[in-house]
C-alpha positions in Angstrom: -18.7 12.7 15.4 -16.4 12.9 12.8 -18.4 10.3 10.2 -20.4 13.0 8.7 -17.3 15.0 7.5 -15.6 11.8 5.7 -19.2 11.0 3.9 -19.1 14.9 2.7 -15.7 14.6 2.0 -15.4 12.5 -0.5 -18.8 13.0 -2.1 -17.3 16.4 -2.4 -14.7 14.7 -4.1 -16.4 13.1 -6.4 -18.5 15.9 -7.8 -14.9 17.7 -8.5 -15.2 20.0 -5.6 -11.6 20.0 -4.5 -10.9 22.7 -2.3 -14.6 21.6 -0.4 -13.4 18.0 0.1 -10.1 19.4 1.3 -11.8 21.4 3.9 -14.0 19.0 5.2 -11.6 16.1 5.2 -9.6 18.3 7.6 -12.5 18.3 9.5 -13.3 15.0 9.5 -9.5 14.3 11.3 -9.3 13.0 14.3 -5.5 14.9 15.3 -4.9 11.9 17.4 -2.6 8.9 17.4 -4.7 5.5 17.6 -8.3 7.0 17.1 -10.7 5.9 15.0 -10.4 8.0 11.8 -13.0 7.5 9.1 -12.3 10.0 7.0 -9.2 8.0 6.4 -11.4 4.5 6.1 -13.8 5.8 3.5 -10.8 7.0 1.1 -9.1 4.0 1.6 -12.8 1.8 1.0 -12.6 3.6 -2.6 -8.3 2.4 -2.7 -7.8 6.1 -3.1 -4.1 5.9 -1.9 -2.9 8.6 -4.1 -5.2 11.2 -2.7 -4.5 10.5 0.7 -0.7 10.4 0.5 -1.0 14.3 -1.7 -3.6 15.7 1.3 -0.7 13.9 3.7 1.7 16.2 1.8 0.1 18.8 1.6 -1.7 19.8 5.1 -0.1 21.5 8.2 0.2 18.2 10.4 2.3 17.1 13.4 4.6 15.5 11.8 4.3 12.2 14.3 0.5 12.4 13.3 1.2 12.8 9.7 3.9 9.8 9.7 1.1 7.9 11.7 -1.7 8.2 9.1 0.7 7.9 6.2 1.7 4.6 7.6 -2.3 3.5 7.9 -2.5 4.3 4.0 0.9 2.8 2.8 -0.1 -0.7 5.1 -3.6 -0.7 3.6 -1.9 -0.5 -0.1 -0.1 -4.0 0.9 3.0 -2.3 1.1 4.3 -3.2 4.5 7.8 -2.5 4.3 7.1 1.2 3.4 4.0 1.6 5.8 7.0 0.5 8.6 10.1 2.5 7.3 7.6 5.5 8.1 7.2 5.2 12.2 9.9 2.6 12.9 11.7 5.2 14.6 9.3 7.1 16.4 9.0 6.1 20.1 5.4 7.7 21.0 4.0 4.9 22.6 0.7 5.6 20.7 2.3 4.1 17.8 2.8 0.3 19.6 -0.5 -0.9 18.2 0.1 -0.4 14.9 3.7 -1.4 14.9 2.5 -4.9 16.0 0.2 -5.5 13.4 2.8 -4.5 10.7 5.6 -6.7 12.2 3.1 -9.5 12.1 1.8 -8.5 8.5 5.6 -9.0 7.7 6.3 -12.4 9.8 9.1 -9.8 11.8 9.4 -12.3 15.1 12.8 -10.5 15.7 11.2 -6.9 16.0 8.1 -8.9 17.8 10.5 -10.0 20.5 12.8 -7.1 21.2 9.3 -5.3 22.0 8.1 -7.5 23.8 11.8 -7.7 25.8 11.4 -3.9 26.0 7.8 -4.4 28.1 5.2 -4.5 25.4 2.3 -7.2 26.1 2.7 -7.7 22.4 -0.3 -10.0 21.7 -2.6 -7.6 23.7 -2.4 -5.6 20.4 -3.3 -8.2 18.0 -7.2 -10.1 17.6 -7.3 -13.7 18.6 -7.4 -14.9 15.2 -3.9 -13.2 14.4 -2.7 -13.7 17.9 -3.0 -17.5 17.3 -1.8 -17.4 13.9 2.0 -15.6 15.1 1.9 -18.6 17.9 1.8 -21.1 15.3 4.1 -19.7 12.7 6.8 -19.5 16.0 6.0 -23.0 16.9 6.2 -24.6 13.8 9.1 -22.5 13.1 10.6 -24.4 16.0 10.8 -21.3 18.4 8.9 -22.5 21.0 10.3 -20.7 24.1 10.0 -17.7 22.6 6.5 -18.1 21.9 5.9 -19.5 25.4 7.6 -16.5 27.0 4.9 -14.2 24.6 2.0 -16.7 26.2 3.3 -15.8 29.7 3.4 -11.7 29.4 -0.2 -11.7 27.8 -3.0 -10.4 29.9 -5.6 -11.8 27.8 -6.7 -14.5 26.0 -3.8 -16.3 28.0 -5.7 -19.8 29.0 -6.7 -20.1 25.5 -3.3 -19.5 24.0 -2.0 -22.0 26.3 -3.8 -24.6 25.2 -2.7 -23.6 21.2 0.4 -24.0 22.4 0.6 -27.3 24.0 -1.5 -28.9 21.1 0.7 -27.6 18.4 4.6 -27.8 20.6 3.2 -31.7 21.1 3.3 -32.4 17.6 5.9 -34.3 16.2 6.5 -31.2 13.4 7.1 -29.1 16.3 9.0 -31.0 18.2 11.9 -32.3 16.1 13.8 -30.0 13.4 15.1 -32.4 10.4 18.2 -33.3 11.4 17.0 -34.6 15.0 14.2 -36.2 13.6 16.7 -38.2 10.8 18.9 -39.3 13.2 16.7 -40.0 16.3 13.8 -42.1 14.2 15.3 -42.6 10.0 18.7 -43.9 12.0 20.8 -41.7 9.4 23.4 -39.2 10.1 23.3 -37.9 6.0 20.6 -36.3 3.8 19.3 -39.0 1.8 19.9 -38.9 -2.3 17.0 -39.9 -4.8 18.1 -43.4 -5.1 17.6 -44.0 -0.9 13.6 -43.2 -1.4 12.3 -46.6 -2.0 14.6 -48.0 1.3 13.8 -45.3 3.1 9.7 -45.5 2.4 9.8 -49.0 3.7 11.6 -47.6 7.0 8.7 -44.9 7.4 6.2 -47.2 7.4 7.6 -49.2 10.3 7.0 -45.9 12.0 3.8 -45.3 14.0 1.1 -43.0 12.3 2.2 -39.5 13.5 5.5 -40.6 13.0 4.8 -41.4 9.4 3.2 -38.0 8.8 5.9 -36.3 10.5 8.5 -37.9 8.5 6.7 -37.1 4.8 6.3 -33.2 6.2 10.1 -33.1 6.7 11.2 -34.6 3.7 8.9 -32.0 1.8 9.7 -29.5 3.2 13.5 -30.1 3.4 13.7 -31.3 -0.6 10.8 -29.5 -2.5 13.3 -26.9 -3.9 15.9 -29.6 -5.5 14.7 -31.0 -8.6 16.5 -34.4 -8.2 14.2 -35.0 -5.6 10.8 -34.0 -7.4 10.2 -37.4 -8.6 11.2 -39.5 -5.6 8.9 -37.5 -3.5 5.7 -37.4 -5.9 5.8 -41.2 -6.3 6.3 -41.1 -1.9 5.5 -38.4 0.2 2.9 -36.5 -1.5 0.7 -39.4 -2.6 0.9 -40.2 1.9 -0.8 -36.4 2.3 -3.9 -37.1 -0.3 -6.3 -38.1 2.5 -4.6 -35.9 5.2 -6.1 -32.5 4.3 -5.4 -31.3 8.0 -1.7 -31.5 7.5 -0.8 -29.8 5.0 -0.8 -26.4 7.3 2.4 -27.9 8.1 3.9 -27.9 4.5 5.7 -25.0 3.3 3.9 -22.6 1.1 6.3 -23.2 -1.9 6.4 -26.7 -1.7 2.4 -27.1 -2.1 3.3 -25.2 -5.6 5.9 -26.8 -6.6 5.0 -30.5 -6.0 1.9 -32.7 -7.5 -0.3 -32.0 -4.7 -4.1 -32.8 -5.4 -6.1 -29.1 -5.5 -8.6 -30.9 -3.8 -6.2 -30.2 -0.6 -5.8 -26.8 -0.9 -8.9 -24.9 -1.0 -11.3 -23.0 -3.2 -9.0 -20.7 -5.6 -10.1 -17.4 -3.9 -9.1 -19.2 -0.3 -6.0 -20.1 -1.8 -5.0 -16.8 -3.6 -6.0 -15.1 0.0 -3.0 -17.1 2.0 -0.5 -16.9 -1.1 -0.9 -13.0 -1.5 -0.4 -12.8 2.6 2.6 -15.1 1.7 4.2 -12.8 -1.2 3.6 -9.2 0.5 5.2 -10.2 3.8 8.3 -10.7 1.4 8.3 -13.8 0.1 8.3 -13.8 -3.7 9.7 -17.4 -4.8 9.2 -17.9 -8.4 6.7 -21.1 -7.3 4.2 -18.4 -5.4 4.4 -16.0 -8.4 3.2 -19.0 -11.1 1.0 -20.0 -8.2 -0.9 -16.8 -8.3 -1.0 -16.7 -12.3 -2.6 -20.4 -12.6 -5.7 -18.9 -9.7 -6.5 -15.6 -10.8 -8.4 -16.5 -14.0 -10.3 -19.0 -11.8 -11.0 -16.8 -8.8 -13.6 -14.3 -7.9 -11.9 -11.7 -7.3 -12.3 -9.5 -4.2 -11.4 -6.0 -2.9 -8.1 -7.3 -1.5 -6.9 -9.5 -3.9 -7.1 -5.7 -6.6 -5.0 -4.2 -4.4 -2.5 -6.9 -4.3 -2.9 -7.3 -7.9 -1.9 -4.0 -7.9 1.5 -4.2 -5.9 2.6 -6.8 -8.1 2.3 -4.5 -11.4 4.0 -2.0 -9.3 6.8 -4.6 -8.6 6.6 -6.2 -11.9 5.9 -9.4 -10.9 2.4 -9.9 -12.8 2.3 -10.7 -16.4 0.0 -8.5 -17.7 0.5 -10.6 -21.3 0.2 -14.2 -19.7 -2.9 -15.4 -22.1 -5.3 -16.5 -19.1 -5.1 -13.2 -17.2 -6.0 -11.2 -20.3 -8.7 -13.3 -20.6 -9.5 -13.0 -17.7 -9.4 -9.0 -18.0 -11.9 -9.0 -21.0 -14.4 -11.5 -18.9 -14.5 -10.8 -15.1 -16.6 -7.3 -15.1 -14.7 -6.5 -12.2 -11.2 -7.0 -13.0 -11.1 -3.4 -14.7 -10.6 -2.0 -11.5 -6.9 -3.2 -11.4 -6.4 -0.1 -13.2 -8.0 2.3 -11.3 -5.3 3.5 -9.7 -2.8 6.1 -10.5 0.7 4.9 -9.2 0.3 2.8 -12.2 0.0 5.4 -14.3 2.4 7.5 -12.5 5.9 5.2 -12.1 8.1 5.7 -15.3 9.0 2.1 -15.0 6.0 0.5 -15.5 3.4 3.4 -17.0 3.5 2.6 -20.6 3.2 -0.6 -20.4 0.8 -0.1 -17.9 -0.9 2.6 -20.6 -0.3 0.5 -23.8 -2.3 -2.7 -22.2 -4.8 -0.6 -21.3 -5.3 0.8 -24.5 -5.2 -2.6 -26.3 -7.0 -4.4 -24.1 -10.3 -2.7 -23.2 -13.0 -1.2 -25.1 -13.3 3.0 -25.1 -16.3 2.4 -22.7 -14.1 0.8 -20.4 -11.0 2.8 -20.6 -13.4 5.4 -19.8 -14.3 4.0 -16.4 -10.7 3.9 -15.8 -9.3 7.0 -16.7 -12.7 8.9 -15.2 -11.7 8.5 -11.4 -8.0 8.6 -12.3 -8.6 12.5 -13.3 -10.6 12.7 -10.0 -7.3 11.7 -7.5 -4.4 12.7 -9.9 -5.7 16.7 -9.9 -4.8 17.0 -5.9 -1.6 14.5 -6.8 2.0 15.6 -5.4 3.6 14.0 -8.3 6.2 15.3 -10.4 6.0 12.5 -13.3 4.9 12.5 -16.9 1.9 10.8 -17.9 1.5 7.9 -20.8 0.6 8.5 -24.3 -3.1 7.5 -24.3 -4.0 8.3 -20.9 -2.7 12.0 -22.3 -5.0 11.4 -25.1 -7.9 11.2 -22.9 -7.1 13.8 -21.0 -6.9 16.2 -24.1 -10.1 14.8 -25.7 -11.9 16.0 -22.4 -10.4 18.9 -21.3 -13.2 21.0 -22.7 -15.8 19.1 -20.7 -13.7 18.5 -17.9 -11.8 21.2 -15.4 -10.1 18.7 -13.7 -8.7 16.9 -17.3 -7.5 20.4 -18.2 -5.6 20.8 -15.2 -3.7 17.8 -15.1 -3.2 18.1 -18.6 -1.7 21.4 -18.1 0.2 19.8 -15.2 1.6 17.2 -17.3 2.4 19.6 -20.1 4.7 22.0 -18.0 6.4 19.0 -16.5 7.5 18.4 -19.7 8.6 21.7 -20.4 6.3 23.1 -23.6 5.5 26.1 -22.1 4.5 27.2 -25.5 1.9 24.4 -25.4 1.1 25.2 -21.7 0.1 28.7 -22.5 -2.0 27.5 -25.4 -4.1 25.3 -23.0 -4.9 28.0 -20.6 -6.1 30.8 -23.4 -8.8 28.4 -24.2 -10.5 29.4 -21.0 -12.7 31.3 -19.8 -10.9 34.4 -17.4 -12.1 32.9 -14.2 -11.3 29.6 -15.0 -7.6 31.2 -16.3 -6.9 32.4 -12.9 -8.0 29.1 -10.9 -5.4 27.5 -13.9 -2.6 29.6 -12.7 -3.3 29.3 -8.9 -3.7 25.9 -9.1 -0.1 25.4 -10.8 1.2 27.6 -8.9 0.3 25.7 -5.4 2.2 22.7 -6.8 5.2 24.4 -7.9 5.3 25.4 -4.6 5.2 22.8 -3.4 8.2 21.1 -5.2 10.3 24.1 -3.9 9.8 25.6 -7.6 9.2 29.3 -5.9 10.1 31.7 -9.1 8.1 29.6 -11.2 5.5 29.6 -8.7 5.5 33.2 -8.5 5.8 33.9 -11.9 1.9 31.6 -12.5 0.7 33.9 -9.4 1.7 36.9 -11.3 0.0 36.2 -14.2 -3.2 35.1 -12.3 -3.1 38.5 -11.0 -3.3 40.2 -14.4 -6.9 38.6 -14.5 -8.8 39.6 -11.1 -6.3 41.6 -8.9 -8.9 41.2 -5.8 -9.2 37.8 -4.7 -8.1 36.3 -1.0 -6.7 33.1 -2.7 -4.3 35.3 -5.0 -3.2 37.2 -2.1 -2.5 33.9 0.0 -0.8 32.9 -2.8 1.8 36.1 -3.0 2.2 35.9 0.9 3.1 31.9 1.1 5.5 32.5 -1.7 7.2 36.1 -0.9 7.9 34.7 2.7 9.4 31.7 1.6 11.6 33.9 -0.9 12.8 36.4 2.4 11.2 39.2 0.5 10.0 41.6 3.3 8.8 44.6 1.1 6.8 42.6 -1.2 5.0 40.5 1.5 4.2 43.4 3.7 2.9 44.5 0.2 0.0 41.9 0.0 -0.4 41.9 3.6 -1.6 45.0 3.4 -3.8 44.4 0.4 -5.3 41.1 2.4 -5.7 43.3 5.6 -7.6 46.3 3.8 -10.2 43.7 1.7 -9.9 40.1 3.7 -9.6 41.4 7.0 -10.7 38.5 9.0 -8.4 36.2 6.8 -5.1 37.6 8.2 -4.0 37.2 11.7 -2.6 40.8 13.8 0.2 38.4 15.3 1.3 37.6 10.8 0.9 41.7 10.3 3.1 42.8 12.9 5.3 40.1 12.6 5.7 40.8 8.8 6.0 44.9 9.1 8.6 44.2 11.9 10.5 42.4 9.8 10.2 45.2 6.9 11.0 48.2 9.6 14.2 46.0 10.1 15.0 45.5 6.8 15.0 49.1 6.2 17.3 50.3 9.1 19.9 48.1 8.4 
């Protein structure tokens, strides 16, 4: 049972126990493709994205397994392109399920098709719900023998999905694209202007009911992105839909934002904001979604989901943090804080200062408090090179003293910027032990950007404070093996195997001292 771990894990976590949550959040792994992993699900419950995708980094993982659960985080974040980029070419069939569900996330029928071409029982992978949902988007699309041919290589679910598809291929919508549905029931061979509407309402209604509807979908659909024909087909087509609620599944997304369609028709605002954030992160970002979004947030309750998408579209600067409603919105909804809670904001040079100076402006101290608090919590184990914002700096230096984990990012942020001067300054105001975790803990992240001198130079200095610890002589042997420095890593071999004997394998020894005996005869 691997529950237990992820519980300890990130309580660990929480209480600023680092190096414990790391050890138990290996634990709580699973080291398998397509497992349940819920040491993965309880990070991701708490959107801690950043601290995933550092541990990621960090840890010794096959690197299939490690592209795997990369992609899980990345896909929970809403950012579907990326969490796809990451496995699209690996072929280990353990990977199929989750390549499904991120084709369908992104509306990818293409990619859908070639694996299912290639053998795949494609919907097998997918719940009913979402299953139906790709069958419908295909038909209405007007790629109805595709879809069939997806019905026929399914092993389950198949009588059901049958009878989807003969309901939804029957209708009209379906069954005729524009063009053939102009010529074979509106008798015209053209696109009609503006000025045709009037003629051409009178020719609709000659038309039998489903006919009728079919005919107002299409000319929505086809005209709702040229203003000319705004007027024409608010005075026509849209007033026809007002007591036809079931329809509008049939109109495009855009053109229920765009046009004067009663809200009545299209749900509560949290329903709505639900199928237009599906709508922008599977790629489409039209201007009419993006106001769309604006206009329902302040209106909404907001859930888990819509954060995290709220959060993407900061990231992609496509949310006005300065439209007048949402701040308003920020300063009312007690839950709307969380936004912020979460450090690629804080982190991408494009958007941080902005990101920093709202903040600031915008919240009281308590809040920006609850904000920057678990912010220090994920950015200490944070792979990140970047510089941090003015006043999110500012808290870190008014809490350093109180706060190990403030200090260290602070210290972090300070080197990145290259005041050393400032850098050594920080660590003198603490106490010797924590000195040497300062230095140790710099050092492991210079390391890890490839930074090995510098590295060395912070495990040096660590060493002038307690010369006797495992961690310091881990430390030497990581980095004098990566330099090719036989001598000196035989050196704290030696030191590791006389105090820490258990924490050095005989196999690393003898490897190491055959590599110095080498050295020296040649």
């Amino acid at each position: 049972m691997k529950r237990p771990y992820a519980a300890a894990s990130h309580a660990a976590l929480k209480a600023g126990l680092h190096e414990r949550a790391l050890e138990l959040f290996k634990k709580g792994l699973s080291y398998q493709i397509g497992a349940d992993e819920p040491v993965i699900r309880i990070y991701l419950r708490f959107s801690q994205h950043a601290y995933l995708h550092s541990q990621l980094d960090l840890l010794a993982l096959d690197e299939t397994y490690r592209s795997y659960l990369r992609s899980l985080v990345f896909r929970h974040e809403k950012n579907y392109q990326a969490a796809w980029e990451v496995i699209e070419w690996i072929s280990d069939e353990a990977l199929i399920p989750l390549k499904v569900e991120i084709l369908c996330d992104m509306k990818k029928v293409e990619e859908l098709i070639e694996l299912s071409e290639a053998g795949v029982d494609v919907l097998s992978h997918l719940k009913v719900e979402r299953k139906e949902a790709l069958i419908r988007y295909m038909i209405r699309n007007h790629d109805s023998l595709r879809a069939e041919r997806l019905i026929d290589s399914a092993e389950v679910d198949q009588k059901r999905l049958r009878t989807l598809f003969e309901t939804e291929s029957s209708h009209p919508v379906a069954r005729f694209t524009w063009e053939a549905f102009r010529d074979t029931h509106l008798g015209m061979t053209e696109d009609p202007v503006p000025q045709d509407f009037p003629e051409l309402a009178a020719k609709i209604k000659n038309l039998d009911a489903t006919l009728q509807d079919t005919a107002h979908i299409h000319l929505i659909n086809r005209f709702y992105d040229n203003p000319q024909y705004h007027r024409a087909l608010n005075l026509n087509s849209v007033p026809h839909m007002k007591e036809k609620a079931d329809l509008i599944q049939y109109i495009m997304i855009e053109a229920l934002y765009t046009l004067k369609f009663d809200a009545s028709l299209l749900g509560t605002p949290a329903a709505q904001l639900d199928m237009l954030f599906e709508y922008y992160h599977s790629g489409n970002r039209s201007t009419a979604v993006i106001r769309a979004i604006h206009q329902l947030l302040p209106d909404a309750k907001l859930t888990d989901s819509h954060i995290r998408s709220m959060r993407k579209m900061i990231l992609y600067g496509t949310l006005d943090l300065y439209n007048e409603r949402l701040i308003q919105m920020f300063r009312e909804d007690k839950k709307a804080f969380t936004v912020f809670q979460y450090p690629a904001l804080f982190l991408n040079t494009k958007i941080n200062r902005t990101v920093d100076n709202f903040v600031y402006y915008h919240f009281t101290a308590k809040v920006r408090e609850k904000i920057f608090r678990p912010l220090v919590t994920e950015l200490v184990e944070s792979t990140e090179k970047t510089t941090l914002p003015r006043y999110f700096v500012h808290y870190l230096e008014r809490t350093r003293h109180r706060s190990f984990s403030s200090m260290c990012i602070l210290v972090r942020h300070t080197y990145r910027r290259g005041d050393y001067k400032q850098v050594e300054k920080y660590i003198n105001e603490l106490i010797p032990d924590n000195q040497f975790r300062m230095r140790l803990y710099l050092a492991k992240f210079l390391y890890g950007f490839g930074e090995f001198e510098e590295a060395l130079h912070e495990v040096k200095a660590a060493e002038k404070l307690t010369d006797q610890r495992a961690e310091l002589y881990m430390h030497f042997i990581k980095i004098y093996r990566r330099l090719g420095d036989p001598e000196n890593l035989l050196k704290y071999m030696d030191k590791m195997k006389a105090h820490y004997p258990k924490a050095l394998s005989d196999r690393e020894y003898e490897k190491a001292k055959a590599a110095y005996e080498k050295m020296n005869r040649n």
